[in-house]
C-alpha positions as a Markdown table, in Angstrom:
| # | Residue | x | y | z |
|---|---|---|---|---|
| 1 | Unk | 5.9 | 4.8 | 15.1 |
| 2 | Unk | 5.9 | 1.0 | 15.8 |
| 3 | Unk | 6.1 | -0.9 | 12.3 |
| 4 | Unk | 3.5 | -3.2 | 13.0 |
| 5 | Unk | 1.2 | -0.4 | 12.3 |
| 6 | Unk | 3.0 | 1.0 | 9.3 |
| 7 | Unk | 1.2 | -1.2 | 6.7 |
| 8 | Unk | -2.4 | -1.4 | 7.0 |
| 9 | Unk | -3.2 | -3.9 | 4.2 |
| 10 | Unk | -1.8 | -5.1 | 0.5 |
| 11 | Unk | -3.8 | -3.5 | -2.4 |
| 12 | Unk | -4.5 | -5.8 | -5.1 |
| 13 | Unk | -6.0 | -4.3 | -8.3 |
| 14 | Unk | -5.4 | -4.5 | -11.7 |
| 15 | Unk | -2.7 | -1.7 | -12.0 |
| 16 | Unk | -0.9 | -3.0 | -8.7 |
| 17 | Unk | -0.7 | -6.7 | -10.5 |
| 18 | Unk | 0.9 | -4.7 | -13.5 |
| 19 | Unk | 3.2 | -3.5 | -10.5 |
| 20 | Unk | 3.5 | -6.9 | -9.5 |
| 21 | Unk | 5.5 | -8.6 | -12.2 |
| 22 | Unk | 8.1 | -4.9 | -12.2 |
| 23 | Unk | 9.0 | -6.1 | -8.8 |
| 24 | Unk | 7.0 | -3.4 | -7.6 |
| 25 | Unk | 4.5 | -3.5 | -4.9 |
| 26 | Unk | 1.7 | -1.5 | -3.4 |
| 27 | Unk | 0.3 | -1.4 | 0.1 |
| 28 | Unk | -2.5 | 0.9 | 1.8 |
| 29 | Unk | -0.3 | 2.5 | 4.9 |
| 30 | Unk | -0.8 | 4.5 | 8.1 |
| 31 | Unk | -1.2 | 8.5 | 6.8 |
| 32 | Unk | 1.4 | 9.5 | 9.1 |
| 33 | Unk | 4.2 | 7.2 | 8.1 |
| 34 | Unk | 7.3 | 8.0 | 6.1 |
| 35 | Unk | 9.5 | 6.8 | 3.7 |
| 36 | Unk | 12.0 | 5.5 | 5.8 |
| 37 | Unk | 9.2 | 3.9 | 8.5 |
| 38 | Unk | 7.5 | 2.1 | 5.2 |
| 39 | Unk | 11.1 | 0.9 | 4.2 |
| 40 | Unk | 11.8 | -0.7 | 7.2 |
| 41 | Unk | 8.4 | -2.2 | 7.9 |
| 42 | Unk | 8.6 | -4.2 | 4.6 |
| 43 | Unk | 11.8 | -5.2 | 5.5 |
| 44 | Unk | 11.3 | -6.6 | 8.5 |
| 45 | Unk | 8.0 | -8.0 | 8.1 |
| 46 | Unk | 8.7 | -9.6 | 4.6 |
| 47 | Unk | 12.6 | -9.7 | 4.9 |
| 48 | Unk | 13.3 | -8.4 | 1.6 |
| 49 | Unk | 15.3 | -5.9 | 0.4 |
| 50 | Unk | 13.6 | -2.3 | -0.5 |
| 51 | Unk | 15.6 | -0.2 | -3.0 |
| 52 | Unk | 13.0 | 2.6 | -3.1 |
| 53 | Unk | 9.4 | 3.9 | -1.9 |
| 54 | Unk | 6.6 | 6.3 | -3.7 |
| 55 | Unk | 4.3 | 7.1 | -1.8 |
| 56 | Unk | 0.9 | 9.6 | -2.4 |
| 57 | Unk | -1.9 | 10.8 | -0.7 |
| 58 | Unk | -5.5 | 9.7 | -1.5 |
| 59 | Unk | -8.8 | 11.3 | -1.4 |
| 60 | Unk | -11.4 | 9.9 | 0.3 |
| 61 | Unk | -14.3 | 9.1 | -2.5 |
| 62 | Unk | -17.6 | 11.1 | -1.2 |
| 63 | Unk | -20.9 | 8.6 | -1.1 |
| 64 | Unk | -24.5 | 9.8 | -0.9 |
| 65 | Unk | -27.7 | 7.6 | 1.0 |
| 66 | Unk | -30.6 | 7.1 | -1.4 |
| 67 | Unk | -32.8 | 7.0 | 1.8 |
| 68 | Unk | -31.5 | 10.5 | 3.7 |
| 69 | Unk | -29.9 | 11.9 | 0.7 |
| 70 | Unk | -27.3 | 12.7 | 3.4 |
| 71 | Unk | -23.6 | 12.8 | 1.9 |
| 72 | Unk | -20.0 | 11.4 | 3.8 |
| 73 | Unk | -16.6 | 11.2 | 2.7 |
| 74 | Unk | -15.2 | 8.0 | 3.6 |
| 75 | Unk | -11.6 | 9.0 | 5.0 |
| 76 | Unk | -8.1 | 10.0 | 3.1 |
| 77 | Unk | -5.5 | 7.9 | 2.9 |
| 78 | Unk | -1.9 | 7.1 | 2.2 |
| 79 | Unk | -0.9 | 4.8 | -0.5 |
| 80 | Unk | 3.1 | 3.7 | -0.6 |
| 81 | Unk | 4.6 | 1.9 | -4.3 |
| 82 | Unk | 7.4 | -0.1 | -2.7 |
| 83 | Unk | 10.2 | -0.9 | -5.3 |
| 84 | Unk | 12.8 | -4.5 | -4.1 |
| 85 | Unk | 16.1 | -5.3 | -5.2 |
| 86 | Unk | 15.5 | -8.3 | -7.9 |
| 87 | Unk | 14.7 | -11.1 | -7.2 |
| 88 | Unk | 13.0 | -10.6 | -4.2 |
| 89 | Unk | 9.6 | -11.0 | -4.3 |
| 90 | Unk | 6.7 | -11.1 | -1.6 |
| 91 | Unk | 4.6 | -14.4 | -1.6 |
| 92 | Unk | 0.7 | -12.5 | -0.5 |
| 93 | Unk | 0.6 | -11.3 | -3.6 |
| 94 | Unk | 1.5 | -14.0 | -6.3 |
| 95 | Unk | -1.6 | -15.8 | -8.4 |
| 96 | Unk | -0.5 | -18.9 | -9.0 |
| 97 | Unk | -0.6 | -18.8 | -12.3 |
C-alpha cells in the first residue's frame, strides 16, 4: 500500500488531547492498513520515531432522515493510537497553550 494513503486524517477530541500530552497520538487510517504500514507512514511523513501502534476497528454510527424515515450507516473505520519515542512530538496537533 503506498503511505501516502495510509493516514487519512489526525483525530482531535477530547480523549486524543489526553493522548496528546502521553506522547501518544491518534489518527483515522485506511481500513486495510497494518501495523507495520501505519508505523512507517508516520515516520516518514512526520520523521519521528514510532515505538509502538494500537490500532481498532470502528463501527460506522447508523443515522435516520426525519423526512423519509429512511436509515444509513455511515461507513466503518480503522482508528490507529500511535505511541513515539520521547521527546518527539508532532507539531498538527499542539494548542498553543
Amino acid at each position: 500500500m503506498d503511505l501516502s494513503n495510509v493516514l487519512k486524517r489526525p483525530l482531535i477530541t477530547e480523549k486524543a488531547s489526553i493522548l496528546n500530552a502521553q506522547g501518544r497520538y491518534v489518527f483515522a487510517v485506511d481500513r486495510q492498513a497494518t501495523k507495520k504500514e501505519i508505523k512507517n507512514a508516520v515516520e516518514k511523513i512526520f520523521k519521528v520515531k514510532v515505538i509502538g501502534v494500537q490500532t481498532m476497528g470502528v463501527k460506522g454510527k447508523k443515522r435516520r432522515s426525519l423526512r423519509t424515515k429512511k436509515q444509513t450507516a455511515q461507513a466503518n473505520w480503522k482508528k490507529a493510537i500511535v505511541g513515539l519515542k520521547e521527546g518527539d512530538k508532532i507539531d498538527i496537533f499542539e494548542t498553543g497553550t
